[in-house]
C-alpha positions as CSV (number, residue, x, y, z in Angstrom):
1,X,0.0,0.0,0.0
2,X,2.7,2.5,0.7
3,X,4.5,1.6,-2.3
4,X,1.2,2.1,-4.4
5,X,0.7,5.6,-2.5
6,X,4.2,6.5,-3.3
7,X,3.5,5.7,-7.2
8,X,0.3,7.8,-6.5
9,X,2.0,10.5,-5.2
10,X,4.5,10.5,-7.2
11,X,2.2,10.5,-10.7
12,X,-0.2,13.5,-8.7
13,X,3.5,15.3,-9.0
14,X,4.6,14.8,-12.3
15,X,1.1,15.6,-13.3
16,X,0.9,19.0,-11.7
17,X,4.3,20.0,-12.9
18,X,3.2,19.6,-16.4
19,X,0.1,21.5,-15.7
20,X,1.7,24.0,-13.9
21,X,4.3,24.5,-16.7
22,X,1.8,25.5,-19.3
23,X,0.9,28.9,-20.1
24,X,-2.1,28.9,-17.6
25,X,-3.0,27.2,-14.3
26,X,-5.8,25.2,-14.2
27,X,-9.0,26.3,-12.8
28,X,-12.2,25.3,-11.2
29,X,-15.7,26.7,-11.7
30,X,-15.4,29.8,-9.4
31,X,-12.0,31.0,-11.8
32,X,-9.7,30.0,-9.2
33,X,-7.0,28.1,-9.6
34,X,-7.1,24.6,-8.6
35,X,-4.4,22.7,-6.3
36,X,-2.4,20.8,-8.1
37,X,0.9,20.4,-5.9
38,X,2.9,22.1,-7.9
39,X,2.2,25.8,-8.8
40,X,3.9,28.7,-10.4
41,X,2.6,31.8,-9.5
42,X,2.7,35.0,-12.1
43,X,4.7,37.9,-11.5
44,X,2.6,41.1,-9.4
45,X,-0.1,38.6,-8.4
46,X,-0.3,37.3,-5.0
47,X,-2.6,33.5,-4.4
48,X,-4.0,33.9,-0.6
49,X,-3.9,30.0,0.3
50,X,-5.9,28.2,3.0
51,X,-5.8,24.9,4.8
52,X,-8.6,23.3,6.1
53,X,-10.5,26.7,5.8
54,X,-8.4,28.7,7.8
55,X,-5.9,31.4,6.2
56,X,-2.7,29.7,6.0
57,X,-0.2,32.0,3.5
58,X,0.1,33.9,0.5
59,X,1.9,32.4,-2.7
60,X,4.9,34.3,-4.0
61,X,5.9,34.5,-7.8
62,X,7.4,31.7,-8.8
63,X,7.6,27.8,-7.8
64,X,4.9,26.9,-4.8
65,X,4.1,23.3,-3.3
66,X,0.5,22.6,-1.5
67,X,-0.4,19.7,-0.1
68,X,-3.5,18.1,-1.8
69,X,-6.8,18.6,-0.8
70,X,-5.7,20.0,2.7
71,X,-4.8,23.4,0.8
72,X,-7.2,25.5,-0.9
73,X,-6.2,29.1,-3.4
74,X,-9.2,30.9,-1.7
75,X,-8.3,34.2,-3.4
76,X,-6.0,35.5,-6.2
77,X,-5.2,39.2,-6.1
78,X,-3.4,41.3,-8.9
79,X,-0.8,43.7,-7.3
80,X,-0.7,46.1,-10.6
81,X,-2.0,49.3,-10.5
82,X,-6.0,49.2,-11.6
83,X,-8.1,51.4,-13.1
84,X,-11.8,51.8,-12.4
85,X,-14.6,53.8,-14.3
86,X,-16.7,55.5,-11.9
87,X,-19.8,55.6,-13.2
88,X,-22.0,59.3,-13.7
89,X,-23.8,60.4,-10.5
90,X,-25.1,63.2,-9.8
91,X,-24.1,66.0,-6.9
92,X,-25.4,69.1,-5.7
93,X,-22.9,72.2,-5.1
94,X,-22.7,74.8,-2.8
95,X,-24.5,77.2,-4.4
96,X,-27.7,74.7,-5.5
97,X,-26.6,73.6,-8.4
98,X,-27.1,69.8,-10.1
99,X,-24.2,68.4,-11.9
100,X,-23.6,65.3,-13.7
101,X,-20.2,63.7,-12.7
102,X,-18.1,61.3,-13.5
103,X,-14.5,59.8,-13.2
104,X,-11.9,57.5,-12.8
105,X,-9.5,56.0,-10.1
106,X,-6.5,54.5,-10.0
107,X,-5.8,51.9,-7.3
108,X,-3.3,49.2,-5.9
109,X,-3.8,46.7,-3.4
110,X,-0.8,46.8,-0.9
111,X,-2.2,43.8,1.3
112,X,-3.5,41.3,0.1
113,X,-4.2,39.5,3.4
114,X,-6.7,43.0,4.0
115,X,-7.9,43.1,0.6
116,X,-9.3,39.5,0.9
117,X,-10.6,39.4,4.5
118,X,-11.1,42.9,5.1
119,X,-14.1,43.3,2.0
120,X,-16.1,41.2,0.3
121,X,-15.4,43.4,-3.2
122,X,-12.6,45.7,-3.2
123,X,-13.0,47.3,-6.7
124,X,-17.2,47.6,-5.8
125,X,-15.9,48.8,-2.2
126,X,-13.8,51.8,-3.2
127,X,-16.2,52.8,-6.4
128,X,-18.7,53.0,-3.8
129,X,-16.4,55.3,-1.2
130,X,-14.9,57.4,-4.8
131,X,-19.2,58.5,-5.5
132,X,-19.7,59.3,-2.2
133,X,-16.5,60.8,-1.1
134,X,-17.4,63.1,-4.6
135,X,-20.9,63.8,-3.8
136,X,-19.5,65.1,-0.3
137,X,-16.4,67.3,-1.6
138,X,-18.3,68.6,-4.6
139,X,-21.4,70.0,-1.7
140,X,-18.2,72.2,0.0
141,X,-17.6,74.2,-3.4
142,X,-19.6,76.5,-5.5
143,X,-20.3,75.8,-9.1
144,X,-17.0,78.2,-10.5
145,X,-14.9,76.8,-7.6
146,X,-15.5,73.1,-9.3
147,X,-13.9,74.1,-12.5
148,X,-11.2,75.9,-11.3
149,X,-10.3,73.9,-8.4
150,X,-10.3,70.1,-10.1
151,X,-6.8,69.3,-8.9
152,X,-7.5,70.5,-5.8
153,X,-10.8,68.6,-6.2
154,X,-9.1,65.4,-7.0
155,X,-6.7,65.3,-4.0
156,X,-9.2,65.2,-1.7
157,X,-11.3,62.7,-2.8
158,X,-7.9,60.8,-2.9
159,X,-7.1,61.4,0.8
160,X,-10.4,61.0,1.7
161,X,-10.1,57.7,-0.3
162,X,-7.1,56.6,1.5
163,X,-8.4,57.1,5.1
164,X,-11.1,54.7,4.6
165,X,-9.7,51.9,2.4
166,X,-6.2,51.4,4.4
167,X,-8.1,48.7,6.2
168,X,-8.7,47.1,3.2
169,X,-5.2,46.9,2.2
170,X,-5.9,49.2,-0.7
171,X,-4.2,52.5,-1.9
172,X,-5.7,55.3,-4.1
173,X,-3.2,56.5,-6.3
174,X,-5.1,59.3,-8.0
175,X,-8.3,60.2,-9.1
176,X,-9.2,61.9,-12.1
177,X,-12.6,63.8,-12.6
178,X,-14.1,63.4,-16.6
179,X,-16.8,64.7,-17.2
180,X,-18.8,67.7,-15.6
181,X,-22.4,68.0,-16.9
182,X,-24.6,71.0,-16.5
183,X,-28.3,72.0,-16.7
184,X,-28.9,73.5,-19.8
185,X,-30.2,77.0,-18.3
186,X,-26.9,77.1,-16.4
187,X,-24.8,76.4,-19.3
188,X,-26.0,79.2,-20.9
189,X,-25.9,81.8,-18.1
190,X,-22.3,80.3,-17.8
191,X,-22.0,81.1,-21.7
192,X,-23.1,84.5,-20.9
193,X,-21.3,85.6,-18.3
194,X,-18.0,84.2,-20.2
195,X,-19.2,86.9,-23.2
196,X,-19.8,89.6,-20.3
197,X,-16.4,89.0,-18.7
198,X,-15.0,89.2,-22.7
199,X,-16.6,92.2,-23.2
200,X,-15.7,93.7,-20.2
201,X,-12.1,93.2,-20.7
202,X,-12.1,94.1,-24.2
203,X,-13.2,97.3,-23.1
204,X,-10.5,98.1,-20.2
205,X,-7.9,97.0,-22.9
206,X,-9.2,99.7,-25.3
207,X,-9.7,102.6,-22.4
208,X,-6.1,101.3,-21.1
209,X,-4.9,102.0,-24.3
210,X,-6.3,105.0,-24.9
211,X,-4.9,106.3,-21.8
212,X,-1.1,104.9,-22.9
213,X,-2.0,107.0,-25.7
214,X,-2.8,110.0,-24.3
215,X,0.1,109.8,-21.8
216,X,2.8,109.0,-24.3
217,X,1.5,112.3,-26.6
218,X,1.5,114.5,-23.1
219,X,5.1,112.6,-22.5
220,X,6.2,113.6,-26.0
221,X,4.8,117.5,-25.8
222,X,6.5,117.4,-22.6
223,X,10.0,116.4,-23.6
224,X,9.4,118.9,-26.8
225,X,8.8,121.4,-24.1
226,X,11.9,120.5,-22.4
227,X,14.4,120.3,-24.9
228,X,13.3,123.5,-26.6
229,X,14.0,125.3,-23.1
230,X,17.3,123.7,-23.0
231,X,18.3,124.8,-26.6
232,X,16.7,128.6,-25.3
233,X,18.7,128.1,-22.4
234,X,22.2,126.9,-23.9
235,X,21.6,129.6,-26.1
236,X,21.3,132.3,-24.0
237,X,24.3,130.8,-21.7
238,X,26.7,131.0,-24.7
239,X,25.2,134.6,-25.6
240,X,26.1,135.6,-22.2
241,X,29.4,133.6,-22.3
242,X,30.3,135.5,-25.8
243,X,29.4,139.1,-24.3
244,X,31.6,138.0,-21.6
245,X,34.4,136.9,-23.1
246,X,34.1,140.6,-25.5
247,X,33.7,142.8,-22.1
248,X,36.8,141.2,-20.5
249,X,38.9,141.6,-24.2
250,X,37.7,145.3,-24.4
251,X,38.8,145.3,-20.4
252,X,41.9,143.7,-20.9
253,X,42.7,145.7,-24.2
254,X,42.2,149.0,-22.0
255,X,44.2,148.2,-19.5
256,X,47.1,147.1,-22.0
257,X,46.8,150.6,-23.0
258,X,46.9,152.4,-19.9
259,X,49.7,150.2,-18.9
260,X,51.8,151.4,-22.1
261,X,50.6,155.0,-21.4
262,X,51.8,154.9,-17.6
263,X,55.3,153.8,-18.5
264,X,55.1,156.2,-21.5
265,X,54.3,159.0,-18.5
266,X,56.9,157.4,-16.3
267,X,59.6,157.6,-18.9
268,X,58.6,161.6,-20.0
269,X,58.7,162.3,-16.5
270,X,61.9,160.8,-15.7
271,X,63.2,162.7,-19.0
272,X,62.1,166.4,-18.0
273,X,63.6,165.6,-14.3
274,X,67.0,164.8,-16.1
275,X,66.8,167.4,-18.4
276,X,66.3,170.1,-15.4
277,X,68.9,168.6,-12.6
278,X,71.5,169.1,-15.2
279,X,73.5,171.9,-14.5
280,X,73.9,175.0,-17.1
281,X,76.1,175.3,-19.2
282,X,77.5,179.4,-20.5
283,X,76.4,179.7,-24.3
284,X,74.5,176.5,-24.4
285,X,71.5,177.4,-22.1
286,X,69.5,178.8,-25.2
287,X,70.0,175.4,-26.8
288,X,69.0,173.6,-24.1
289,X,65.9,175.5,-23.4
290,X,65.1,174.9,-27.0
291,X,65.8,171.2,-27.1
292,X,64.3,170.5,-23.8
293,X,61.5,172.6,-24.9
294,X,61.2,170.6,-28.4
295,X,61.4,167.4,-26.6
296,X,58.4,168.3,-24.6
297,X,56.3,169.4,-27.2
298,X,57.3,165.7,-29.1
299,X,56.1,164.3,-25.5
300,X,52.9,165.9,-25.5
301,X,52.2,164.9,-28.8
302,X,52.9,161.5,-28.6
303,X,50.6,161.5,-25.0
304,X,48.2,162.9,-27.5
305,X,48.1,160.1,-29.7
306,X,48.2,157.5,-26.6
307,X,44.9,158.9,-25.5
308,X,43.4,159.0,-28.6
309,X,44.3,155.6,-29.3
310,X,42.6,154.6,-25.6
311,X,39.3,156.2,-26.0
312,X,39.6,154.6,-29.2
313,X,39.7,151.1,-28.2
């Protein structure tokens, strides 16, 4: 009998290695794979074994042994990063408005103990939290805050997300709103108030640049202004520089001339003082008179001419 068992076992072996080694593992009606000693496991998945009902351990990638029909692959979760479609609900804002909403969400199961004793659907699970977790955050904002605030929209519901599914052994990654759907009435007062906010600014750009306008024209007289008082200015500076510069020639040319005229004096004065402390001489005193008298008159006339020639200049 043991010999026979041994054949038994040993056939149950060879037989699951050759399933195992094909390109998918067997499975049983419910889509899980079924026991067959010998297991390879698929990269990123992880098989949650159990024995005799009870949770036993969790298959790694690669080769794995079970004993026959004492272990049981209860559960087989994929540790890639899934994405879910969450379908269109609607939500109310803060400001009483009804908006059609939908998105998607990007998940990873980190445990996969939690993710298969902690909920009985973990993709049904977080959809669920992700619609009401958006219905909730989408009630704190007003209807303009929505579409300007997504990403800050989307992190929330993410942490929000997070909190509640870490017992689950699950991790949002991200969520990313869609679609946002408004009334019709809403849309167009939205369209509207977009061609009032247009027009609005159209008209600041044109009265801004009417006002650059003006200012660069005043800025242009102005400069005008300002240069032509310069020129005036510079103009009137060298005037007064030229008249100047001729008052201090005529100045210096007069006193040139009273210079020459004072040694002129000095040297006629010297001459008559020579002339008279020279003592007389018997039979020459006529001449001398004469000469000294002759020599005078040629002083006087050249002082003459001296002053002419001042007043003159």
């Amino acid at each position: 009998m043991l010999a026979r068992a041994a054949r038994g076992t040993g056939a149950l072996l060879l037989r699951g290695s050759v399933q195992a080694s094909g390109r998918a593992p067997r499975r049983d009606s419910s889509g899980l794979p079924r026991n067959t000693v010998v297991l390879f496991v698929p990269q990123q998945e992880a098989w949650v074994v159990e024995r005799m009902g009870r949770f036993h351990r969790i298959l790694e990638p690669g080769l794995n042994i079970l004993i026959p029909v004492l272990d049981r692959i209860r559960y087989v979760q994929s540790l890639k990063e899934i994405v879910i479609n969450v379908p269109e609900q609607s939500a109310v804002t803060l400001d009483n408005v009804t908006l059609q909403i939908d998105g998607v969400l990007y998940l990873r199961i980190m445990d996969p103990y939690k993710a298969s004793y902690g909920v009985e659907d973990p993709e049904y699970a977080v959809t669920q939290l992700a619609q009401t977790t958006m219905r909730s955050e989408l009630g704190k904002l007003s209807l303009d805050k929505v579409f300007r605030e997504r990403e800050s929209l989307n992190a929330s519901i993410v942490d929000a997300i997070n909190q509640a599914a870490d017992c689950w052994g699950i991790r949002c990654l991200r969520y990313e709103i869609k679609d946002i759907h408004v009334p019709p009435r809403v849309k167009e007062s939205m369209q509207m108030q977009v061609e009032a906010e247009r027009r609005k600014r159209a008209t600041v750009l044109e009265s801004e640049g009417t006002r650059e306008s003006a200012i660069n024209v005043a800025e242009g007289k102005k400069q005008a202004q300002i240069l032509a008082s310069e020129a005036e200015k510079a103009e009137q500076i060298n005037q007064a520089a030229g008249e100047a510069s001729a008052v201090l020639a005529k100045a210096k040319a007069k006193a040139e001339a009273i210079r020459i005229l004072a040694a002129a004096l000095t040297q006629h004065a010297m001459g008559v003082y020579g002339a008279l402390t020279k003592a007389p001489v018997p039979g020459a005193q006529d001449s001398v008179s004469s000469g000294s008298s002759r020599d005078v008159q040629g002083t006087d006339a050249s002082l003459d001419e001296e002053f002419d020639r001042v007043k003159l200049s």
